[in-house]
C-alpha positions in Angstrom: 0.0 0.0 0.0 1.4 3.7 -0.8 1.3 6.0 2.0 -1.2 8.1 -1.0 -3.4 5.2 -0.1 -2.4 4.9 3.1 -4.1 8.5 3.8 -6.7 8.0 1.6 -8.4 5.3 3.2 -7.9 7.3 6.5 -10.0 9.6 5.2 -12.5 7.5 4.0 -12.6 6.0 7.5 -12.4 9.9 8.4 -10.0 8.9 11.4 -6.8 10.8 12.1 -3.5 9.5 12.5 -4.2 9.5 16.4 -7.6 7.5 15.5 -6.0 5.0 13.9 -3.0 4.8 16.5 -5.6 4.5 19.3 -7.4 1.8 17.4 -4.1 0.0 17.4 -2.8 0.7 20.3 0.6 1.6 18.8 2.8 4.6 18.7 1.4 7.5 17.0 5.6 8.1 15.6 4.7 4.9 13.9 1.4 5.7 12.2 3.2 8.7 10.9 5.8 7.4 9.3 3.7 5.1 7.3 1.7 8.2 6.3 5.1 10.0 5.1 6.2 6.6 3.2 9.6 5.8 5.5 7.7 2.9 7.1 6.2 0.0 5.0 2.4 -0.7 5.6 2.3 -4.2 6.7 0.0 -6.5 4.2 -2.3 -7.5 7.2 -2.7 -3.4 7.8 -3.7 -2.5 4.2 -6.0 -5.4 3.5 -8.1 -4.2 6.8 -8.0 -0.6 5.6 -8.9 -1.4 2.3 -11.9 -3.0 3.5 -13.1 -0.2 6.1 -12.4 1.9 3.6 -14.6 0.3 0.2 -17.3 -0.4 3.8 -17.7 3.2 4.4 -17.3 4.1 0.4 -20.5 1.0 0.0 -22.5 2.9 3.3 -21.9 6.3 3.5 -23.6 8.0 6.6 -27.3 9.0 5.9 -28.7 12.6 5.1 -31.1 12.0 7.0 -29.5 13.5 10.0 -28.1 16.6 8.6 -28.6 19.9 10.5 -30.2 17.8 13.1 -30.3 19.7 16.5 -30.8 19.0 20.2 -34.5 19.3 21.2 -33.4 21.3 24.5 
């Protein structure tokens, strides 16, 4: 996976690097070097992003909800 893909899943997902590292539970130094391309996305990595990713391409969220406010 290119670190182009790399954030453009992300933002499909719409999670920031710190998302992502949270999800994880790894070093956020880490996810950012596989965003600038001097760390290697592990296979295992980019087939589960690819998938969130072409799962929230397949089911984007409703607009149903837009402008939505609080009743209070």
């Amino acid at each position: 996976m290119s670190p182009e893909r790399f954030n453009q899943c992300l933002r499909v997902i719409r999670w920031t690097p710190i998302n992502i590292a949270s999800a994880l539970q790894c070093e956020l130094s880490w996810i950012e070097a596989l965003e600038a391309g001097n760390e290697i996305v592990p296979e295992g990595l980019a087939t589960w992003l690819e998938t969130l990713a072409q799962a929230h391409e397949a089911l984007p969220p409703t607009a149903a909800y837009r402008g939505k406010r609080s009743s209070f």
